[in-house]
C-alpha positions in Angstrom: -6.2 -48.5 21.6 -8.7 -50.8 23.0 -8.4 -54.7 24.0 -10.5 -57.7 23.3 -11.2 -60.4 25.2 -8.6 -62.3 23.8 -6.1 -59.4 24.4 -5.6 -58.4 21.0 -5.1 -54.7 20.6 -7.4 -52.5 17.8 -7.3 -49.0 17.2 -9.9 -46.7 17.9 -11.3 -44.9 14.7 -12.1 -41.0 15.4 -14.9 -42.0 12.6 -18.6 -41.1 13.2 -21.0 -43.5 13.8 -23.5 -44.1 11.6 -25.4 -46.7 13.7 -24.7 -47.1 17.5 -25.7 -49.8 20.2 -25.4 -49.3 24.0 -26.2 -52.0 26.4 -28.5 -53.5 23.7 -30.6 -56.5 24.8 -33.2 -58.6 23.4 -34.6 -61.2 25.1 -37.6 -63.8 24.1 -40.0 -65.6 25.9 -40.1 -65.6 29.6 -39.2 -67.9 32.7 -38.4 -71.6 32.0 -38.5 -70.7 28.3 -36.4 -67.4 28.3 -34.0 -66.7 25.5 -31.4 -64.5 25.7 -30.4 -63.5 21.6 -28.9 -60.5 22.8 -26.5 -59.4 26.4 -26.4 -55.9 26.9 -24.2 -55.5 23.4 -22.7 -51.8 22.8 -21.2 -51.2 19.2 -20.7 -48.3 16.7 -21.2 -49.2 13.0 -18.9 -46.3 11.4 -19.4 -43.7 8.4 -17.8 -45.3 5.2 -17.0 -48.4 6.6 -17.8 -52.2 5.8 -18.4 -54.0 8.7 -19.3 -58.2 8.6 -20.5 -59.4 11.7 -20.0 -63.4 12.5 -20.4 -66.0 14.7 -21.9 -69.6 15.4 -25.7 -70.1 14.6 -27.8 -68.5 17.4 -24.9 -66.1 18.5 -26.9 -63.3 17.9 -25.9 -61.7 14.5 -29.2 -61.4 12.7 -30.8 -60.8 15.4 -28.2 -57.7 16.1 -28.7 -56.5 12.7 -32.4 -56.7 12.9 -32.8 -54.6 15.8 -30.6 -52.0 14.7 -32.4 -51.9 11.4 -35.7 -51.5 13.2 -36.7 -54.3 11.8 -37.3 -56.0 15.6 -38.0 -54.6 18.9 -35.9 -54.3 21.5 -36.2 -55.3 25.5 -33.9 -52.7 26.8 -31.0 -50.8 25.7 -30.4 -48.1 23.2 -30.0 -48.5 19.4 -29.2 -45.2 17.1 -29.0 -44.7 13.3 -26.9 -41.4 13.5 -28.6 -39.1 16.1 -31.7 -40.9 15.9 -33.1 -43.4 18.5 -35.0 -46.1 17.3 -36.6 -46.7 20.5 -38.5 -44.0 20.5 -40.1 -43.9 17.2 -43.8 -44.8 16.9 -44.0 -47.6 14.1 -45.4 -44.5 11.5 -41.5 -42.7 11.6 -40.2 -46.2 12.5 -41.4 -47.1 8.5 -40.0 -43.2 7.4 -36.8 -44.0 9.0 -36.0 -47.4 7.7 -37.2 -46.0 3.8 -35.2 -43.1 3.8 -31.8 -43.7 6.2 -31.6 -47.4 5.6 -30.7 -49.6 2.6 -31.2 -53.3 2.6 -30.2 -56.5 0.9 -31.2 -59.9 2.3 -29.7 -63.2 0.7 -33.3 -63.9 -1.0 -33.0 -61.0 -3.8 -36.9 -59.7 -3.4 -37.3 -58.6 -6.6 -40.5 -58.1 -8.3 -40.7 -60.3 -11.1 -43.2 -57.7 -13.1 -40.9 -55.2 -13.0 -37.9 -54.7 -14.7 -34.4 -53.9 -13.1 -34.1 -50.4 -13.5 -37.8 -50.0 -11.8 -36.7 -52.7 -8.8 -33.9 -49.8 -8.5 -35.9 -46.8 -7.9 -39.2 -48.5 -6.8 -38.5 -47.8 -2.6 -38.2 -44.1 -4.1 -41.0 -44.6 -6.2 -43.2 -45.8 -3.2 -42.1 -43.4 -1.2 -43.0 -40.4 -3.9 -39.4 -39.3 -4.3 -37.5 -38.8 -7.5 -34.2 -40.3 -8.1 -30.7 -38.1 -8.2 -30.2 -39.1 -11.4 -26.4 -38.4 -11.8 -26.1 -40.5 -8.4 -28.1 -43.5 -9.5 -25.9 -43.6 -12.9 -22.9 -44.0 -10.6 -24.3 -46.4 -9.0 -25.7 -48.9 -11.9 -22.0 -47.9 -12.8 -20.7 -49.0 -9.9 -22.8 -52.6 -9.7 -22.4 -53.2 -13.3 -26.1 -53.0 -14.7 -25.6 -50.4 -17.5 -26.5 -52.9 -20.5 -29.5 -54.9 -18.2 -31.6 -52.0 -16.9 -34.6 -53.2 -19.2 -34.5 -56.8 -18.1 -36.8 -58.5 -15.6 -35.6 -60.4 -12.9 -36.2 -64.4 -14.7 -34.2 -62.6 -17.8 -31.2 -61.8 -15.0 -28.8 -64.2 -13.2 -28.7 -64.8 -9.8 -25.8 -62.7 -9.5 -27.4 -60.4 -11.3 -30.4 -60.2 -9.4 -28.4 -59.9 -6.2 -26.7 -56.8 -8.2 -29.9 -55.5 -8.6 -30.9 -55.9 -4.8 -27.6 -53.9 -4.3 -28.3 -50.8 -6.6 -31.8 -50.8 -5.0 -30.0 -50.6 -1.4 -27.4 -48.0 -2.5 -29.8 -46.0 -5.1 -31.4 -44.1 -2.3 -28.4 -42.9 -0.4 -29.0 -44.1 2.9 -27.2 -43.4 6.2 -26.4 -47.4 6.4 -27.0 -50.5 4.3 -27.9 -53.9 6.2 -27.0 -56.8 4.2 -28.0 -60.1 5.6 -25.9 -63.3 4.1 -26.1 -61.5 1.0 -24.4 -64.3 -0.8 -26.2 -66.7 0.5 -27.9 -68.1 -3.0 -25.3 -67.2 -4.7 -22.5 -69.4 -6.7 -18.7 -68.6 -5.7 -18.2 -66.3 -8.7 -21.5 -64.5 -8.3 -21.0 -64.0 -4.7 -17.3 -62.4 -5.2 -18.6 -59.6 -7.5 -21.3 -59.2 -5.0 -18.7 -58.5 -2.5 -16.8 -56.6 -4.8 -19.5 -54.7 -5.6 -20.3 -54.0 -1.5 -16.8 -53.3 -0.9 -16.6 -50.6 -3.8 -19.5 -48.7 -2.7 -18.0 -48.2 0.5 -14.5 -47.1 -0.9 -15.8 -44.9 -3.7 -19.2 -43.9 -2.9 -18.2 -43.5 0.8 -21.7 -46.1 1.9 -21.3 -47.8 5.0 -22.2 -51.6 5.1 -23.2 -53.9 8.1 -22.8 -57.6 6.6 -23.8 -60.8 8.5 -22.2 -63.7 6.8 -20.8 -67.0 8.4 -18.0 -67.1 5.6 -14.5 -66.1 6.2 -13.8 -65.4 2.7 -17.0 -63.1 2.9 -16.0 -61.4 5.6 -12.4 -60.8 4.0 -14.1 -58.2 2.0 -14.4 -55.8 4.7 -12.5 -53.7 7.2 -13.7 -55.2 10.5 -15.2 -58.0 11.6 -17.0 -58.3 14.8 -17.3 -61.8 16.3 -20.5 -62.3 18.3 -21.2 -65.4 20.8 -23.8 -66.4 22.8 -25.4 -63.1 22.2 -22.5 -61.0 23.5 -19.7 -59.3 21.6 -16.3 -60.8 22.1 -13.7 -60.0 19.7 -13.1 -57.8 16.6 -10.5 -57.7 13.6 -9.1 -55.2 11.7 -8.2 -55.5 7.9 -9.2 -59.2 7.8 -7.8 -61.7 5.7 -9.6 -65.6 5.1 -7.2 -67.0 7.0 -7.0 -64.7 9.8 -11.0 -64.9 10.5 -10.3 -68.7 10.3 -8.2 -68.4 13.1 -9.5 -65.9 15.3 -13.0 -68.3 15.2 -10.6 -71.5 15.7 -9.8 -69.2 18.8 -13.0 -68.9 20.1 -13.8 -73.0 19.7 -10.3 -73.4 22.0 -11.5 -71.4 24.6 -15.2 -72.9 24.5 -16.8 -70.3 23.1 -20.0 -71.7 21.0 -24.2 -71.0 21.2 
């Protein structure tokens, strides 16, 4: 068992890690005009697990998940996708790395409107020369829903739909790790919930792991832990979240004058 800051005790998962942070820092600017986004922040992302990280605009989330995407630099620290550190990649098996370990799905859908659904599925594979398991990506556009819109283009789809494209993309490749970044963002209540659904399933039956930033508690509900980030530092995490349960551990933080 380990304890939070707010002396809550959460059990320590035997898991693996499929993305790791140690004394992870990322700071901007310099002097007067200094930033810190990120202090010295140490988490494991584990296998087959959904993870949502929250917390208060300029807490740090995004910026967590961007570093350990590779997506950003970091100043010092250490930040792993499985065994591998990011830090010292050159930007050449920076690229290989984030194409074939990492999935992503950002809250605008990035679709290409030329292309139909199916080839915004496999087009990171295309790109990258590979071919498609095809039993795999069946279970997937299974999974998501997408069997009978394959041959539609993104302004023939809804936005949910879109998004559910964006997810197949993500999961089609089998990556270590997807990164979804307020996923839901443009999306309508309904839309959003199968979205989650459809996050929530891949990690339960096609054993993905997910790291979601959101700042909504119903969001987050979807997962099984939510990490609660302040003023760049980690300070709490929940287990099995429910709505109202996020509601209140954040209600926690405000009471003890934790905001950016």
């Amino acid at each position: 068992m380990t304890t939070t800051p707010f002396g809550v005790e959460t059990a320590t998962r035997a898991t693996a890690a499929a993305a790791r942070a140690t004394d992870l820092s990322k700071v901007y600017g310099e002097g007067e005009t200094q930033v810190i986004a990120l202090d010295s922040v140490s988490v494991e992302f584990h296998q087959a697990e959904f993870t949502a990280i929250m917390g208060p605009s300029g807490s740090g989330k995004s910026t967590l998940m961007h570093c350990m995407a590779g997506l950003d630099t970091i100043s010092s620290g250490s930040a792993r996708i499985g065994d591998v550190e990011l830090t010292t990649l050159k930007d050449k098996k920076l690229t290989q790395l984030r194409r074939d370990k990492i999935g992503f799905i950002f809250q605008a859908f990035n679709l290409l409107p030329t292309l139909n659904a199916l080839e915004n599925i496999t087009l990171p594979m295309d790109i990258a020369g590979r071919k498609a398991d095809q039993a795999w990506l069946d279970q997937v556009v299974a999974t998501v829903g997408l069997a009978g819109r394959l041959k539609h283009r993104p302004n023939q789809l809804s936005g949910g739909q879109q998004q559910r494209v964006a997810v197949a993309r993500a999961l089609a490749g089998q990556p270590e790790i997807i990164f979804a970044d307020e996923p839901t963002g443009n999306l309508d209540s309904r839309s959003g919930a199968e979205v989650l659904g459809f996050l929530r399933n891949s990690v339960r039956e096609l054993g993905q792991t997910v790291v979601m930033v959101t700042h909504d508690p119903v969001a987050a509900a979807y997962s099984d832990r939510v990490v609660f980030l302040a003023d760049g530092r980690i300070v709490d995490e929940l287990r099995n979240p429910t709505a109202d349960s996020v509601l209140d551990r954040m209600k926690r933080f405000d009471a003890k004058g934790r905001t950016s």
